[in-house]
C-alpha positions, 0 to 999 in steps of 0.5 A: 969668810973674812975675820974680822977684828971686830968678830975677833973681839966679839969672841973673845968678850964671850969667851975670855979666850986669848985673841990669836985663840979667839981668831984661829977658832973663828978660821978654824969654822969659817966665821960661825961664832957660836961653833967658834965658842964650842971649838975654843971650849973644846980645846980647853981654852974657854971655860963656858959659853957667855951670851952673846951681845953683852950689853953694856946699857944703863938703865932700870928694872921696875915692878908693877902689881895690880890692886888685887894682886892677881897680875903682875908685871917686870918692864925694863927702860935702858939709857946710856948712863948711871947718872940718868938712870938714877934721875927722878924722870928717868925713874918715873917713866921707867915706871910707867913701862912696867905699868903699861905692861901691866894694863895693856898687857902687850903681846911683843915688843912693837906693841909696847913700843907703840904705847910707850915709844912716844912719851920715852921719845919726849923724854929723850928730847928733855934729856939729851940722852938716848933711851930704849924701851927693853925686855918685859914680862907679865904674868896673871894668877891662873887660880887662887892657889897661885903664889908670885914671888917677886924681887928687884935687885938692890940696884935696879938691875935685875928683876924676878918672878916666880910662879908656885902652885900650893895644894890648898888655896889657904896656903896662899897666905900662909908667911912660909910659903911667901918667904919661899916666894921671896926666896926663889925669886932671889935666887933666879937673881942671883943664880940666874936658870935657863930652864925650870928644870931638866925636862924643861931644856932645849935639848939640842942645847943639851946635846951641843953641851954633851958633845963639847966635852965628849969632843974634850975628853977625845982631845985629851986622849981619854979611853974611848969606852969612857968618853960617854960617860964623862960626856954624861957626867958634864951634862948632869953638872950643866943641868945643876947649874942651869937648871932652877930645880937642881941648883943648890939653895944660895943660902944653904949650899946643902940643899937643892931648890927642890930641896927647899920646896919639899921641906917648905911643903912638908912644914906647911902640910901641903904640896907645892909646885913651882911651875915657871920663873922670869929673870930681866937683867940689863947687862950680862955680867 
């Protein structure tokens, strides 16, 4: 397979690896950009796999919530530039999105696309400037002892929810448990999951994690009757870090989020169990 140089960029934005490194890996696995990413990890020369397709979009994240607060909704609106994404109409329509998502409920992206495409079109039109209906997610309380914590980033780049569960339905309303609401959410923002929690991994990307570094370890020359277990203690590292229940509290490095639940559950006296998130973010950074 042909490289070219556009893949080796592609590579090396995901990577940081150097370019002669980024294309030898490309060679090295005929073309395959995510095997390309293990080998240059690997051999040492990229620290961790980013995602690929690193969007460089302007835009905004916007919030919507029923009167009753039993549904809530996140919506994206991308643009090309900062100057418009901070435009009253730009804004105003990025709002609708999130309320469409929220009234119309859409099952996937070509049904949001069908209600909203035609007004984001008008507005391209009246802006000059090319627009994308992005990423979306709503969520409706299953029963009244559900919590949603919410939390849009200052600028309008990224937005959170996360799903608690408490033991008595009056803990609803009980201000500890909302700020841990509130708490969670911004952590999603800020450490940015992948899953709830090491049950909830895909395997495979686990077992793809473990033997990245058990191919590491035997590259550095380590005995083998240890390279298991050094492959074991990367997997238990990756999952802290990926892992929403295991990753230390952002604000107390001390303690970990699941930490956090039990003492907020214990304070209140009750039992509360997060049981899910969602995280839009424009850009990868």
């Amino acid at each position: 397979m042909a490289i070219t140089a556009q893949m080796v960029k592609e590579l090396r934005e995901m990577t940081g690896a150097g370019m002669m490194d980024c294309k030898k890996a490309l060679v090295e696995v005929n073309g395959d950009m995510e095997k390309a990413v293990d080998w240059l990890r690997q051999k040492g020369m990229a620290k961790a796999a980013k995602k690929s397709g690193r969007a460089t979009s302007e835009g905004l994240v916007t919030l919507a919530v029923s009167d009753d607060g039993k549904h809530v909704a996140l919506a994206s609106l991308l643009c090309e530039t900062d100057f418009v994404a901070r435009g009253d109409q730009f804004q105003n329509m990025a709002a609708q999105v999130a309320q469409a998502v929220l009234d119309n409920a859409p099952a996937d992206a070509a049904a949001l696309e069908a209600s909203m495409g035609p007004a984001v079109t008008q507005l391209i039109a009246a802006v000059g400037e090319n627009m994308q209906l992005g990423g979306f997610a709503r969520h409706s309380k299953e029963s009244e002892k559900e919590v949603v914590g919410h939390y849009l980033h200052a600028n309008g780049k990224i937005g959170t929810l996360v799903f608690l569960t408490c033991g008595k339905a009056e803990s609803v309303t009980n201000p500890e448990v909302l700020a841990l609401a509130k708490n969670l959410a911004m952590q999603v923002a800020a450490a940015n999951p992948v899953a709830l929690d090491a049950a909830s991994l895909d395997q495979a990307a686990v077992e793809r994690e473990r033997e990245v570094y058990r191919q590491k370890a035997l590259d550095e020359g380590k005995p083998a009757q240890i390279v298991d277990k050094i492959a074991d203690g990367a997997v238990k590292k990756f999952q802290k870090e990926v892992c929403l229940m295991e990753q230390p509290y952002i604000r107390d490095d001390k303690k970990s989020i699941s930490d956090l639940v039990r003492e907020t559950g214990k304070a209140v006296g009750d039992a509360i169990a997060v049981t899910g998130f969602e995280r839009i973010q424009l850009a990868a950074e």
